[in-house]
C-alpha positions as CSV (number, residue, x, y, z in Angstrom):
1,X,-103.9,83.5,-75.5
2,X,-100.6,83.1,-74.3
3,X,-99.0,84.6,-71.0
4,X,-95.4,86.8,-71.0
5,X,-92.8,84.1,-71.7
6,X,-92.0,83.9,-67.6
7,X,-95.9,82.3,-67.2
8,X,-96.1,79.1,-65.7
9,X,-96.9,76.5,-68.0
10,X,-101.1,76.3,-68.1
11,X,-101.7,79.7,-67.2
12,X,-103.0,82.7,-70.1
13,X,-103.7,86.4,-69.6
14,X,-105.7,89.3,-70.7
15,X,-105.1,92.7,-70.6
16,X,-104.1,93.8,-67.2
17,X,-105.3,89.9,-65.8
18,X,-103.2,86.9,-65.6
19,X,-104.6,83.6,-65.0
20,X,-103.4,80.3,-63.6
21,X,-105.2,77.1,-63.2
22,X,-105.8,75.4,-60.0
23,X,-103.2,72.5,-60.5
24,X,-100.9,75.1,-61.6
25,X,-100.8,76.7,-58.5
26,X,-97.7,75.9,-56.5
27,X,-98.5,75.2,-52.3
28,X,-95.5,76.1,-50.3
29,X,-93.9,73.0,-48.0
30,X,-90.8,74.2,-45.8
31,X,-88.7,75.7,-48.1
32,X,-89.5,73.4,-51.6
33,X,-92.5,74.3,-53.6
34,X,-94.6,71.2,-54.7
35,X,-97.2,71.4,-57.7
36,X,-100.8,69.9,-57.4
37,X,-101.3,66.4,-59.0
38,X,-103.2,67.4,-62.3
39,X,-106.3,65.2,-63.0
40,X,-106.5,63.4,-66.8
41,X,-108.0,65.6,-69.6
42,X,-107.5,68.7,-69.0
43,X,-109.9,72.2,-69.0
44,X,-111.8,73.8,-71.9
45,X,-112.0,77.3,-72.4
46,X,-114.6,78.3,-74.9
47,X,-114.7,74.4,-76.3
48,X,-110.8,74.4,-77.3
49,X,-108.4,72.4,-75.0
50,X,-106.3,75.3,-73.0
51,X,-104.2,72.7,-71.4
52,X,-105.7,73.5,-67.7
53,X,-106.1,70.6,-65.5
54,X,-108.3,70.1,-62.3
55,X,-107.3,68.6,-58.8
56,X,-109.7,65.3,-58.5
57,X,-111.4,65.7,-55.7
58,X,-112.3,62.5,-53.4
59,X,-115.9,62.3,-52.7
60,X,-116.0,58.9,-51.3
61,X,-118.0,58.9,-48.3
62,X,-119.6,62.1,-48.3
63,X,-123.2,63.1,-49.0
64,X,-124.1,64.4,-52.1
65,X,-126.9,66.1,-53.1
66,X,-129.0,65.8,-56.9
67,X,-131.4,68.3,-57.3
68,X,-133.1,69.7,-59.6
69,X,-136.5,72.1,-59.8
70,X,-139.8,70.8,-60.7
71,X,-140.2,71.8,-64.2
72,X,-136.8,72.8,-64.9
73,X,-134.2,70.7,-67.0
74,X,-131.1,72.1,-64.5
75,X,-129.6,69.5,-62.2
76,X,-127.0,70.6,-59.6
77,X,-124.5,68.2,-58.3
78,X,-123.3,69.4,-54.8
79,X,-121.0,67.6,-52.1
80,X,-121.9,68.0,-48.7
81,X,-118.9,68.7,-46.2
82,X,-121.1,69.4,-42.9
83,X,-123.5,66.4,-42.8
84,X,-124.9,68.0,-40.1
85,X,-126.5,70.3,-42.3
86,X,-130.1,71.6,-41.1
87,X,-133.1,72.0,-42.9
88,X,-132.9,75.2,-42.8
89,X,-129.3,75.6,-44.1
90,X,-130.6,73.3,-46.5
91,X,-133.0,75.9,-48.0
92,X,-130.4,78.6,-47.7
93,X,-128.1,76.7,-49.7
94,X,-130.7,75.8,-52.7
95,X,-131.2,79.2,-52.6
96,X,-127.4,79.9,-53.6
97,X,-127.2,77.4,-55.9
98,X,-130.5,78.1,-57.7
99,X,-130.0,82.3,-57.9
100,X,-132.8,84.2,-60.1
101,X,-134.6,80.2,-59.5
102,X,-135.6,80.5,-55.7
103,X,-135.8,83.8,-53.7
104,X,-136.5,83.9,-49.9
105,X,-140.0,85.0,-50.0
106,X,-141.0,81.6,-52.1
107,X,-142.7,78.7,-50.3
108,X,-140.4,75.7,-51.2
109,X,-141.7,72.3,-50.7
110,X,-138.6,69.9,-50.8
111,X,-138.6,66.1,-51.5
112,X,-136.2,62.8,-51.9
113,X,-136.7,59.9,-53.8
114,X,-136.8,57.2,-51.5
115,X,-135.3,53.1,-52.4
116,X,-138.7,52.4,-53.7
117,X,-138.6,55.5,-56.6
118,X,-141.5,57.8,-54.5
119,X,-140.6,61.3,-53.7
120,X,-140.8,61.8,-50.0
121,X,-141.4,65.2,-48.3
122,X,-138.8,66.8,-46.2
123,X,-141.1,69.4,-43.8
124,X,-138.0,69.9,-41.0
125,X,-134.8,68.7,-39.7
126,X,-136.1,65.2,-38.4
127,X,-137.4,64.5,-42.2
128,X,-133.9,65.2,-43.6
129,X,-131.9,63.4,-41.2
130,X,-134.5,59.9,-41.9
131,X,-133.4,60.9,-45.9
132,X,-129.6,61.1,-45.0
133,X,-129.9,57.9,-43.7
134,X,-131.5,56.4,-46.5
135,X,-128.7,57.0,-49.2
136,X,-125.6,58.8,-49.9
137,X,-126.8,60.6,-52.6
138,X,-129.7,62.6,-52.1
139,X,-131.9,63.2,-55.0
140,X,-134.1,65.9,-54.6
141,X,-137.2,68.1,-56.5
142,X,-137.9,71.2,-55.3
143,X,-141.1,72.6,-56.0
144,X,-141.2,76.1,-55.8
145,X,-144.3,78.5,-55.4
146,X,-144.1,82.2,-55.5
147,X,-146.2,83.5,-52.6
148,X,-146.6,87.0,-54.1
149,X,-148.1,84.7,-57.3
150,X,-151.2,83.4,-54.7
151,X,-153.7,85.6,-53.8
Protein backbone atom coordinates (compact mmCIF):
# COMPACT_ATOMS: atom_id res chain seq x y z
CA UNK A 1 0.00 0.00 0.00
CA UNK A 2 1.08 3.22 -0.81
CA UNK A 3 0.69 6.52 1.44
CA UNK A 4 -0.96 10.05 -0.13
CA UNK A 5 1.75 11.38 -2.51
CA UNK A 6 3.13 13.89 0.47
CA UNK A 7 4.28 10.39 2.58
CA UNK A 8 7.70 10.16 3.37
CA UNK A 9 9.56 7.80 1.46
CA UNK A 10 9.21 4.18 3.52
CA UNK A 11 6.09 4.92 5.15
CA UNK A 12 2.27 3.15 3.94
CA UNK A 13 -1.22 3.69 5.35
CA UNK A 14 -4.48 2.16 5.93
CA UNK A 15 -7.70 3.58 6.21
CA UNK A 16 -7.67 6.27 8.79
CA UNK A 17 -3.78 5.05 9.89
CA UNK A 18 -0.60 6.11 8.49
CA UNK A 19 2.61 4.43 9.19
CA UNK A 20 6.27 5.31 9.17
CA UNK A 21 9.24 3.18 9.90
CA UNK A 22 11.58 3.84 12.60
CA UNK A 23 14.60 5.12 10.31
CA UNK A 24 12.07 7.08 8.64
CA UNK A 25 11.42 9.06 11.43
CA UNK A 26 13.10 12.46 11.38
CA UNK A 27 14.80 13.60 15.17
CA UNK A 28 14.77 17.32 15.40
CA UNK A 29 18.60 19.02 16.01
CA UNK A 30 18.41 23.02 16.40
CA UNK A 31 16.65 24.07 13.65
CA UNK A 32 17.74 21.10 10.76
CA UNK A 33 16.03 17.82 10.82
CA UNK A 34 18.44 14.78 10.45
CA UNK A 35 17.12 11.16 9.34
CA UNK A 36 18.14 7.96 11.27
CA UNK A 37 21.06 5.89 9.63
CA UNK A 38 18.94 2.97 8.04
CA UNK A 39 20.45 -0.49 8.63
CA UNK A 40 21.21 -2.96 5.28
CA UNK A 41 18.16 -4.99 4.07
CA UNK A 42 15.36 -3.57 4.85
CA UNK A 43 11.72 -4.74 6.71
CA UNK A 44 9.21 -7.34 5.54
CA UNK A 45 5.67 -6.88 5.76
CA UNK A 46 3.81 -10.02 5.20
CA UNK A 47 7.08 -11.69 3.49
CA UNK A 48 7.38 -8.86 0.58
CA UNK A 49 10.13 -6.25 0.95
CA UNK A 50 8.15 -2.87 1.97
CA UNK A 51 11.31 -0.89 1.80
CA UNK A 52 11.38 -0.24 5.74
CA UNK A 53 14.73 -0.23 7.33
CA UNK A 54 15.76 -0.64 11.07
CA UNK A 55 18.21 1.45 13.23
CA UNK A 56 21.16 -1.21 14.17
CA UNK A 57 21.39 -1.19 17.52
CA UNK A 58 24.86 -1.63 19.36
CA UNK A 59 24.80 -4.38 21.74
CA UNK A 60 28.47 -4.64 22.44
CA UNK A 61 28.97 -4.85 26.05
CA UNK A 62 25.72 -5.48 27.39
CA UNK A 63 24.15 -8.57 28.78
CA UNK A 64 21.96 -10.54 26.93
CA UNK A 65 19.78 -12.95 27.81
CA UNK A 66 18.79 -16.61 25.75
CA UNK A 67 15.97 -18.23 27.04
CA UNK A 68 13.77 -20.38 26.22
CA UNK A 69 11.04 -22.82 28.22
CA UNK A 70 11.61 -26.31 28.96
CA UNK A 71 9.69 -28.07 26.44
CA UNK A 72 9.00 -25.27 24.23
CA UNK A 73 10.74 -24.63 20.81
CA UNK A 74 10.40 -20.48 21.54
CA UNK A 75 13.67 -18.79 22.20
CA UNK A 76 13.67 -15.02 23.20
CA UNK A 77 16.65 -12.91 22.60
CA UNK A 78 16.53 -9.86 25.06
CA UNK A 79 19.27 -7.10 25.83
CA UNK A 80 19.71 -6.18 29.20
CA UNK A 81 20.14 -2.20 29.88
CA UNK A 82 20.03 -2.31 33.91
CA UNK A 83 22.59 -5.07 34.70
CA UNK A 84 21.67 -4.58 38.01
CA UNK A 85 18.63 -6.41 37.39
CA UNK A 86 17.32 -8.57 40.50
CA UNK A 87 16.11 -11.86 40.56
CA UNK A 88 13.07 -10.85 41.07
CA UNK A 89 12.76 -8.36 38.24
CA UNK A 90 14.18 -11.15 36.44
CA UNK A 91 11.00 -13.27 36.88
CA UNK A 92 8.76 -10.27 36.23
CA UNK A 93 10.38 -9.74 33.09
CA UNK A 94 10.14 -13.61 31.74
CA UNK A 95 6.82 -13.18 32.69
CA UNK A 96 6.38 -10.28 29.97
CA UNK A 97 8.13 -11.77 27.57
CA UNK A 98 6.63 -15.29 27.87
CA UNK A 99 2.63 -13.91 28.15
CA UNK A 100 -0.19 -16.83 28.07
CA UNK A 101 3.58 -19.06 28.81
CA UNK A 102 4.20 -18.00 32.58
CA UNK A 103 1.61 -16.45 34.90
CA UNK A 104 2.42 -15.17 38.51
CA UNK A 105 0.90 -17.92 40.41
CA UNK A 106 3.47 -20.57 38.67
CA UNK A 107 6.52 -21.90 40.55
CA UNK A 108 9.41 -21.12 38.07
CA UNK A 109 12.60 -22.71 38.63
CA UNK A 110 15.26 -20.74 36.49
CA UNK A 111 18.70 -22.03 35.32
CA UNK A 112 22.08 -21.04 33.14
CA UNK A 113 24.26 -23.01 31.33
CA UNK A 114 27.43 -22.67 32.88
CA UNK A 115 31.31 -22.83 30.61
CA UNK A 116 31.17 -26.50 31.21
CA UNK A 117 27.50 -27.06 29.31
CA UNK A 118 25.50 -27.90 32.91
CA UNK A 119 22.49 -25.91 33.71
CA UNK A 120 22.96 -24.17 36.98
CA UNK A 121 20.08 -23.09 39.27
CA UNK A 122 19.47 -19.52 39.97
CA UNK A 123 17.28 -19.66 43.57
CA UNK A 124 17.99 -15.55 44.42
CA UNK A 125 19.87 -12.59 43.57
CA UNK A 126 23.42 -13.91 44.80
CA UNK A 127 22.90 -16.96 42.15
CA UNK A 128 22.27 -14.51 39.35
CA UNK A 129 24.91 -12.08 39.91
CA UNK A 130 27.70 -15.49 40.21
CA UNK A 131 25.82 -16.22 36.40
CA UNK A 132 26.33 -12.50 35.17
CA UNK A 133 29.75 -12.99 35.90
CA UNK A 134 30.24 -16.00 34.18
CA UNK A 135 29.24 -14.76 30.47
CA UNK A 136 27.74 -12.10 28.63
CA UNK A 137 25.18 -13.98 27.26
CA UNK A 138 23.03 -15.71 29.53
CA UNK A 139 21.43 -18.72 28.36
CA UNK A 140 18.64 -19.77 30.33
CA UNK A 141 15.64 -22.71 30.72
CA UNK A 142 12.93 -22.03 32.57
CA UNK A 143 11.01 -24.76 33.89
CA UNK A 144 7.70 -23.83 34.74
CA UNK A 145 5.11 -25.65 37.11
CA UNK A 146 1.55 -24.70 37.53
CA UNK A 147 0.89 -24.73 41.19
CA UNK A 148 -2.93 -24.94 40.74
CA UNK A 149 -1.76 -28.28 38.51
CA UNK A 150 -0.23 -29.97 42.13
CA UNK A 151 -2.39 -31.16 44.51
Amino acid sequence: MSGPPSALPGSFSAPGQNFTSPAQQQHSTGNSLTQMPASSGGGQLNGATSGLSFPSMDLSGKLIIKVRIEGDEDVRRIPIHNEDITYDELLLMMQRVFVGKISSSDDVVVKYRDVDGDFITIMDNSDLILAKQASRTLHLKLYVQDRKSVV
